[in-house]
Structure formats: structure tokens, C-alpha cells
N, C-alpha and C positions, 0 to 999 in steps of 0.2 A: 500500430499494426505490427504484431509479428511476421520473423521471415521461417520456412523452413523447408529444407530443400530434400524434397521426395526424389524417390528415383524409379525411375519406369525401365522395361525393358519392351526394347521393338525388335520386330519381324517384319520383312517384309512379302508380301503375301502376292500369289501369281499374278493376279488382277493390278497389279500396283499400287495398292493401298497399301496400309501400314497398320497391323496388329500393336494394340499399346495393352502392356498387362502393367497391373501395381501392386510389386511384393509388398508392399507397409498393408496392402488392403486384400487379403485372400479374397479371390474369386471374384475381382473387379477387373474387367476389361473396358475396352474401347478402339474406336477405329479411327483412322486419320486418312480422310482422300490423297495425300500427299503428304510430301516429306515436309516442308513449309508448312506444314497444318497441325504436326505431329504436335510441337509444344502447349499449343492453344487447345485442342484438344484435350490433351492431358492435364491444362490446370484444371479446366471449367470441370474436369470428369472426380479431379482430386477434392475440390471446392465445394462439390454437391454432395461427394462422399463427404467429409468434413461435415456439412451442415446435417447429414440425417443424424449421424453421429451426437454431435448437439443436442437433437433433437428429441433423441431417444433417451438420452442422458449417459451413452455408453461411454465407453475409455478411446479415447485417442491414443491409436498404436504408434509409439517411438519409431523417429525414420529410423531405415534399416542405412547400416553404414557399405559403404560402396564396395568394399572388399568381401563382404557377405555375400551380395548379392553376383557377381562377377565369377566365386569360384562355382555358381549353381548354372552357370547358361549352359544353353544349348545351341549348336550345330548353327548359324545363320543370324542368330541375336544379339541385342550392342544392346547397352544401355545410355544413360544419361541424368543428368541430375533437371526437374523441376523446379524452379523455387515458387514460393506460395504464398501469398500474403494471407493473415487471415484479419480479418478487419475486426477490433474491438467492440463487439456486443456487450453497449455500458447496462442496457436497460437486461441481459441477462448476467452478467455480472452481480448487477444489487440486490439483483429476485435469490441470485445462492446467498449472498451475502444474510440479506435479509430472513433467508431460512432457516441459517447455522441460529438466528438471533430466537428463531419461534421455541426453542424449549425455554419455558417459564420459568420451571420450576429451577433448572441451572443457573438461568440467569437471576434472576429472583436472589438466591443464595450466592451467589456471586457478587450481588451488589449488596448486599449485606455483611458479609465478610469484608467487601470495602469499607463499609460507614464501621464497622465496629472497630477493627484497626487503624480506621481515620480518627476514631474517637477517643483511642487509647493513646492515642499520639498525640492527640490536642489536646490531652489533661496534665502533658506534660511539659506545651509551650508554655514557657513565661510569658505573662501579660505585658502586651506592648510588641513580643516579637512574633504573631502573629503568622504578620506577611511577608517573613523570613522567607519562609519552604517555597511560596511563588516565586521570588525575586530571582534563587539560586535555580529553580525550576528555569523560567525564561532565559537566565544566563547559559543554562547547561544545551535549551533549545541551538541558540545564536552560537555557540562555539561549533557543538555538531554540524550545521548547517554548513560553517562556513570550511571548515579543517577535516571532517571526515569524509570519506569517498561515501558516494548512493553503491557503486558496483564498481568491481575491477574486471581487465579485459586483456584476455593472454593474445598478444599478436601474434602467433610464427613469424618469426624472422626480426621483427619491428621490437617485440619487450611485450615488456608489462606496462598496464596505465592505469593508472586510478582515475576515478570518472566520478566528478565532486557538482553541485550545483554551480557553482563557480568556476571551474579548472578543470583540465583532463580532455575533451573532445576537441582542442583544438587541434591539433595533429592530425586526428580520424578525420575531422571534419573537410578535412582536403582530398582524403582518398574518396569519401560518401558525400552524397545528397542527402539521404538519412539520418545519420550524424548529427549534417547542418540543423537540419529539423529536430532532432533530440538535444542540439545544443542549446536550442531557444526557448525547448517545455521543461528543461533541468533549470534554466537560468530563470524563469517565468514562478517557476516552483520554489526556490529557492528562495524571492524575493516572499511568495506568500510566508514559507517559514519563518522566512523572520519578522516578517511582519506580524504573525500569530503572536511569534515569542516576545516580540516588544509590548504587544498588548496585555502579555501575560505579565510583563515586570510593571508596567502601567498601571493596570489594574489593583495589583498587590501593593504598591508603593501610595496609592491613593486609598487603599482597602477598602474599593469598591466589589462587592462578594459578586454583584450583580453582573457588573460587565466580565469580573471575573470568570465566571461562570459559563456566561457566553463565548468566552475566548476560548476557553477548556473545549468545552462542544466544539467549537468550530476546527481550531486546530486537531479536534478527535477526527472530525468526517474526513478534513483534508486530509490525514493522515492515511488515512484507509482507502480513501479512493485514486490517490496517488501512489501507493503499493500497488493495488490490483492495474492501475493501467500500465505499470511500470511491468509488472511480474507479465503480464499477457502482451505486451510492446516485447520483450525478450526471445531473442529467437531459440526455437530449440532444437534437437538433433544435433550433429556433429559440432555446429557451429555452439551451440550451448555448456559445450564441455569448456569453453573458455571467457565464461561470463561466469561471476562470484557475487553475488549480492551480499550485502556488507548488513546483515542482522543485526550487527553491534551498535548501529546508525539507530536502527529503528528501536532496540531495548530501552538506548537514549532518550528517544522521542519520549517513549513509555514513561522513564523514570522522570523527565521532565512533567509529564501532564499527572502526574501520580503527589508530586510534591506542591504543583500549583493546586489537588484537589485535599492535600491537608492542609494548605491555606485557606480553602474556600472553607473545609468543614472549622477553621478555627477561629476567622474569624465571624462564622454563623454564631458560633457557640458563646464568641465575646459578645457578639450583639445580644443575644437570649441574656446572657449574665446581667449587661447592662440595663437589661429589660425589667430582669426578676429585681436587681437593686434598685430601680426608682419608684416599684411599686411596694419595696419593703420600706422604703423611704416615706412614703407618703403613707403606709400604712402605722410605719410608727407616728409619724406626725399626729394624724387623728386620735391616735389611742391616746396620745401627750392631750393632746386638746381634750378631747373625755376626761381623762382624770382631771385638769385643771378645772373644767366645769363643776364635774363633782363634789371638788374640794371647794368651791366657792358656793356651794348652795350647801 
């Protein structure tokens, strides 16, 4: 879950209720029977806002920052910060995902331009090294994994930290509960990675193309769906200006599963080789055999 922290501005009104307006959201109001009510109010009213939002497919407006909002009041108004959770919607998450994937025709020529400069690359492994490109593939997975940061994170006051599958949230993890819990799906994640990438040097080292194959795919989905709940887990607004997602991590990933898929297409193309030579084997044999009949009759 993301956190991000709205800001409301209250009135309080003759009757003793409480007027709640939301500058993030023009022309959103709400009431609060009391002052103890004010906060609960305003999530549920910012949450529903939030979901039509979603629903409609419109833009989610950036919280406004507190000193914006402050030199605009009026005469009797205070504000305060919301915070907000908004809970990870995986199954619309995959439906975008899924939809960037519906033009054919890109993707189509996309994975073609793959197989073609996978193919001109494998015409120039020497025979036997193969499952070279996997081994250093899965190798480059397991270093990323272990030594590069997922995100960095500016504290005020406290530093800088780098936040690794391994390292980095133990510090935070004392000040949050959150943390605690992000320490355990970084470290949960972390172990999948490498376990991918072990599969990936596994694989190449036995030059089995098949389980290969399946390692590539699998380390693809985890890859992608561990970004997306990573990137929507990230809180945004003011708090967001000091979270850095580390892209270099992930080009890694990329250039890892990119060298395990010129292994798979190379040693495809060893196997087809070895395929076409024991049928030109056997074809010479018989032609040998014909002429020796020949010649004996």
C-alpha cells in the first residue's frame, strides 16, 4: 500500500459541525459532526474520491504541498495533513499491463527484431560456447541482487540510505512498522531473484534450452510484477521527492534475461545443426549403399 498525505482545510460552522474542503480535489466537500470525526471523515470522502478517479480512468491530482495551500486561507480556517492509504488493485494493475501488451502489430515486430539480432549473434558463437551468454546472464542477475540498491531514501536529519533486498531498512525499520513489513517482501524477493538467476546459470551449464526457457519467462513475470507493486507501495506527494528508484537495477535485470535469451536462441540453433547433420549423415550413408549395389550388379 501506498501512503500519501492529503491536506484538507476546516471551518467550523455555527451549528458545531465542521466544514472539510479538499484543495487536491476542486469542488469536493464534506461534513464532520465533530471535531474527533473530522479525520475519519475526510479519509473515507478522499478514498471514494480516489476510486471514481480509477474508475473513470482520469489523472490523480499531486498532493498540494502545505505552504501552497496556507498562504490561500481564509478568515477562521486551519488546515491539516490526511494520510491515505490506497491499497494495491493487483487485478487492475495487470488489466493496464495487459493492455500496453494488446497492440500486435508492435509487439509482433518487437519480437522479431529480438529473434533477428539473437540470430545474428548466434552465428557468431563458437560451437561449444554456447551457454556462455546464460552463465554471465545469471551471474550479472546474483551480483545486482545482492550489491545494488531496489531505491534510495533522503531522510531529513537521519542521511541517505540505500534500500538493497538484503541491507538498508534496518535502521527505518526501528522508526516504522511499515518498513518492518517492507523489510520482509524486499528480503522474500530478493531470495526469488536469485533463485531465478541460479536457475538461469543451471540451466545454461546443463544446456537444457527447455528449462531455460522457463527460467527466462518466469524471472520475466517476476520481474514486472515486482516493479508494479514496488512503484504503487511508493509513497507520493511531498514524501516522494525523497525516494529514487534505482533504474540501473532494473536495465541489469534486462541485460541479464536478454544474454540468457541468446543462449536459449543458440543453443536452439546447435540443436537444428545437430539435427540437419545426422540426417545428411544418414543420407550420405544410403546414397554410399545405392552406389555399392549398383556397382555389384
Amino acid at each position: 500500500m501506498s501512503m500519501t498525505n492529503y491536506i484538507i482545510v476546516m471551518k467550523a460552522l455555527e451549528d458545531g459541525k465542521f466544514l472539510i474542503t479538499f484543495p487536491d480535489f476542486e469542488g469536493l466537500t464534506a461534513t464532520a459532526d465533530s471535531e474527533e470525526n473530522i479525520q475519519s471523515v475526510a479519509t473515507e470522502t478522499i478514498k471514494t474520491k480516489l476510486a471514481e478517479l480509477k474508475k473513470d480512468n482520469l489523472v490523480i491530482p499531486e498532493a498540494k504541498k502545505m505552504k501552497d495551500v496556507s498562504s490561500t486561507l481564509n478568515e477562521g480556517e486551519f488546515t491539516t495533513y490526511i494520510p491515505v492509504k490506497e491499497e494495491f488493485d493487483f487485478k487492475a494493475a495487470m488489466n493496464t499491463t495487459m493492455a500496453s501488451l494488446k497492440d500486435k502489430e508492435n509487439l509482433k515486430k518487437g519480437t522479431e527484431d529480438l529473434k533477428n539480432k539473437a540470430n545474428e549473434l548466434t552465428n557468431n558463437i563458437p560451437k561449444g560456447s554456447e551457454n556462455l551468454f546464460g552463465i554471465i546472464g545469471g551471474v550479472i542477475a546474483i551480483i545486482n541482487t545482492f550489491l545494488l540498491a531496489v531505491f534510495s531514501v533522503k531522510v531529513p536529519i537521519f542521511g541517505d540510505y540505500s534500500i538493497g533486498f538484503f541491507k538498508g531498512l534496518g535502521i527505518l525499520a526501528d522508526f516504522s512498522k511499515e518498513a518492518k513489513n517492507a523489510q520482509a517482501i524486499l528480503l522474500f524477493s530478493g531470495i526469488l531473484f536469485i533463485a531465478f538467476a541460479g536457475l538461469l546459470i543451471y540451466s545454461s551449464v546443463i544446456r537444457n534450452k527447455n528449462i531455460l526457457l522457463y527460467s527466462i519467462i518466469g524471472n520475466g513475470i517476476f520481474l514486472v510484477i515486482f516493479y508494479i507493486i514496488l512503484f504503487i507501495k511508493l509513497p507520493g506527494g511531498e514524501v516522494g521527492e525523497y525516494i529514487s528508484v534505482s533504474f540501473f537495477k532494473i536495465l541489469l535485470y534486462l541485460i541479464s534475461l536478454a544474454l540468457a535469451f541468446v543462449t536459449y536462441f543458440a543453443l536452439n540453433k546447435a540443436g537444428q545443426n545437430e539435427v540437419e547433420e545426422v540426417q545428411k549423415s544418414i543420407e550420405t550413408s544410403t546414397n554410399n549403399g545405392d552406389d555399392r549395389n549398383e556397382e555389384g550388379l
